[in-house]
C-alpha positions as CSV (number, residue, x, y, z in Angstrom):
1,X,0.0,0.0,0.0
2,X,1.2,3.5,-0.8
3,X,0.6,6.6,1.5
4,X,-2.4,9.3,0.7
5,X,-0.8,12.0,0.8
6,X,2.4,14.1,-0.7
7,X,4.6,15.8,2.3
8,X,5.6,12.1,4.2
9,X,7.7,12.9,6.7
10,X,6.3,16.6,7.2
11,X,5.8,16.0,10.5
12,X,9.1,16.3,11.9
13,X,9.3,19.5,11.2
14,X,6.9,21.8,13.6
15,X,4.2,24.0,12.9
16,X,4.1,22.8,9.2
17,X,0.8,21.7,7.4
18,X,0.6,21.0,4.2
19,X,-2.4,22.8,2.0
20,X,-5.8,21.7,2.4
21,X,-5.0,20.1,5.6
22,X,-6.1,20.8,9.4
23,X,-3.1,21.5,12.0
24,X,-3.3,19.4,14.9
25,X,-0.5,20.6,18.2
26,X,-1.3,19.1,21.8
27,X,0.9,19.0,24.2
28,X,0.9,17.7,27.5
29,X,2.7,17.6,30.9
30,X,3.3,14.1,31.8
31,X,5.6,14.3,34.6
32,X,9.5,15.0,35.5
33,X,12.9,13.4,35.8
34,X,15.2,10.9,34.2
35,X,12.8,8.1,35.4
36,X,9.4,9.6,34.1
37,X,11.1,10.1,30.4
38,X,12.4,6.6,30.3
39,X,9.0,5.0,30.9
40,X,6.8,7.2,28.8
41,X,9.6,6.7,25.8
42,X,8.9,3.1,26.4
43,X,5.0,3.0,26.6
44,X,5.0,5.3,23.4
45,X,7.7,3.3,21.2
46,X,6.0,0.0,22.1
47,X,2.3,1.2,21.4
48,X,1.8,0.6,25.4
49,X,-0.4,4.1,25.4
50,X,-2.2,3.5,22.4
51,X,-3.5,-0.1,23.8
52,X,-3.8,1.9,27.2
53,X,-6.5,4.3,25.3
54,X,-8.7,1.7,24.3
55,X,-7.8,1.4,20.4
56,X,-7.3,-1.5,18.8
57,X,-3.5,-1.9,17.3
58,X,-2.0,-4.5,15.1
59,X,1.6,-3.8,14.7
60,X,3.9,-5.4,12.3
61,X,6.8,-5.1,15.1
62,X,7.4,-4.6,19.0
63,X,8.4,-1.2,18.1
64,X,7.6,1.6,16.0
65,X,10.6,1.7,13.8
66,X,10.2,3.3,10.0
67,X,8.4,1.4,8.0
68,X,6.1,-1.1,10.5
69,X,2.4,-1.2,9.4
70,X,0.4,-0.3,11.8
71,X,-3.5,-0.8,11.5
72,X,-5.6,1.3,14.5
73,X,-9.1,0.0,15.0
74,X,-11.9,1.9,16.6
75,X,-14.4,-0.5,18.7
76,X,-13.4,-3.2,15.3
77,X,-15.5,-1.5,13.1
78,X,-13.4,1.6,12.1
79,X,-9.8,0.2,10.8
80,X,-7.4,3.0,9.6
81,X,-3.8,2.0,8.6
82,X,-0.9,3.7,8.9
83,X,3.1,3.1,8.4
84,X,5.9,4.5,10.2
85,X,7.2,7.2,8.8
86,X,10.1,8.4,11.1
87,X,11.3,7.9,14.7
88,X,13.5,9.4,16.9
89,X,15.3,8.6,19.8
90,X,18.0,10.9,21.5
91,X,18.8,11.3,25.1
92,X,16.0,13.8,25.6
93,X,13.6,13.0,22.9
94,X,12.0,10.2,21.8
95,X,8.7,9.4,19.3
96,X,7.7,8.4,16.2
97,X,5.1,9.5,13.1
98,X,2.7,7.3,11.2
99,X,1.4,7.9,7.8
100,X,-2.1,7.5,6.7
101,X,-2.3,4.4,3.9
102,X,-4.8,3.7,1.7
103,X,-8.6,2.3,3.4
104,X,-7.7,4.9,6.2
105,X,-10.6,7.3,6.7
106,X,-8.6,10.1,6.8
107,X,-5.1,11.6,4.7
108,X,-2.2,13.0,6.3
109,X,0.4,12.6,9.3
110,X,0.6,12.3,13.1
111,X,3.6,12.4,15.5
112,X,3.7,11.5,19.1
113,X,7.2,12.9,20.6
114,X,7.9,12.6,24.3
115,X,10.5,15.8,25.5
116,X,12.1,16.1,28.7
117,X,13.0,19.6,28.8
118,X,16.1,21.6,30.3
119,X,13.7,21.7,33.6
120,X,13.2,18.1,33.9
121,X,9.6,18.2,33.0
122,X,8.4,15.6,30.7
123,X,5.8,16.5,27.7
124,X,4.3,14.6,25.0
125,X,3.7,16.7,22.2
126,X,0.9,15.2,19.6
127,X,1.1,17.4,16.1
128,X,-0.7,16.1,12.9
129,X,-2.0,17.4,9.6
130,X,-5.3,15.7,8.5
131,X,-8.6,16.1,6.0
132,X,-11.1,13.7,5.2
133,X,-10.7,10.7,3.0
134,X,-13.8,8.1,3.5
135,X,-17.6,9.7,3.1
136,X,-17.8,9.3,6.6
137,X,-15.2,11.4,7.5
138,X,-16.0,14.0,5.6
139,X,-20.0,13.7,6.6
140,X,-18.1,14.2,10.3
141,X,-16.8,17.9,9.5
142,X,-15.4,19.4,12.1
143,X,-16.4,17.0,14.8
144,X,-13.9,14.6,12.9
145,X,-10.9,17.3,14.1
146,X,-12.4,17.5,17.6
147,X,-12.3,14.0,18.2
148,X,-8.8,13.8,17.0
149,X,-7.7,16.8,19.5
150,X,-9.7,14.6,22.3
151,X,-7.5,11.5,21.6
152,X,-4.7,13.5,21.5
153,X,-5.4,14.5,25.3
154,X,-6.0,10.7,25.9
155,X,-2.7,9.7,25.1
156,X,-1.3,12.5,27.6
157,X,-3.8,11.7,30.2
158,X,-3.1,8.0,29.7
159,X,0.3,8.2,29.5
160,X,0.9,10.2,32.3
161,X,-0.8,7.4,34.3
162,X,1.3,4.2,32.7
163,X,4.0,6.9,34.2
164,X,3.0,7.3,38.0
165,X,5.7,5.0,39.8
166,X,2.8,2.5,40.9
167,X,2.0,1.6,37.4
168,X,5.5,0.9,36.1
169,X,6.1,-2.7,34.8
């Protein structure tokens, strides 16, 4: 399967969004230290938090690594696949970007990129750049974007629980 959409990659670089597309930028305090980056690098590069929110995920690996397929179901009737597009992993940084693949019901990119920052503090930062693709979509409108900006919470939310020293593995 090939990708929907021109700019793959885009994401990695902030604040751009292609023509015709929706921005998407949440970000999210999830905690601080050495400790709190560790384990929210490894419930977001191992698809813990996505699993954690209640979505479906078939992976094609452990880890998101560029080029894994990776299909995300909503309650096994909505199935949207996606492929890696890039990660990163530095020792303050660490995420990943899937592309949106043909079947999926919308077109475009989305990054989830977990910071410690000079501070300590840890974020996760969730930026995308979406439009419809499916009938359904598009019959959503805008309530399509706001429940992409509400999973994008979820993720923070649920990842700053997996975080919380009585939930680590």
């Amino acid at each position: 399967m090939s990708f929907t959409y021109e700019d793959v990659g885009a994401t990695r670089e902030a604040g751009f969004c292609p023509p015709g597309f929706h921005p998407l930028h949440v970000r999210t305090r999830i905690g601080e230290g050495e400790r709190v980056f560790r384990r929210a690098a490894e419930a977001l590069c191992t698809w813990e938090v996505h699993r954690a929110t209640g979505m479906g995920i078939e992976a094609g690996a452990d880890r998101a690594a560029p080029g894994v397929d990776v299909t995300v179901t909503l309650a096994g009737l909505v199935k949207a696949p996606c492929r890696v597009v890039w990660t990163v992993s530095e020792h303050r940084r660490a995420g990943w970007a899937y592309g949106t693949l043909s079947g999926h019901p919308e077109c475009g990119e989305e990054a989830f990129v977990v910071e410690r920052t000079g501070d300590g503090t840890v974020w996760l930062t969730v930026s995308a750049f979406s439009r419809p693709a499916k009938w359904y979509a598009r019959a959503g409108g805008p309530a399509n974007r706001g429940l992409q900006a509400a999973y994008a919470r979820r993720c923070g939310k649920v990842l700053r629980q997996l975080c919380e020293p009585e939930n680590e593995y």
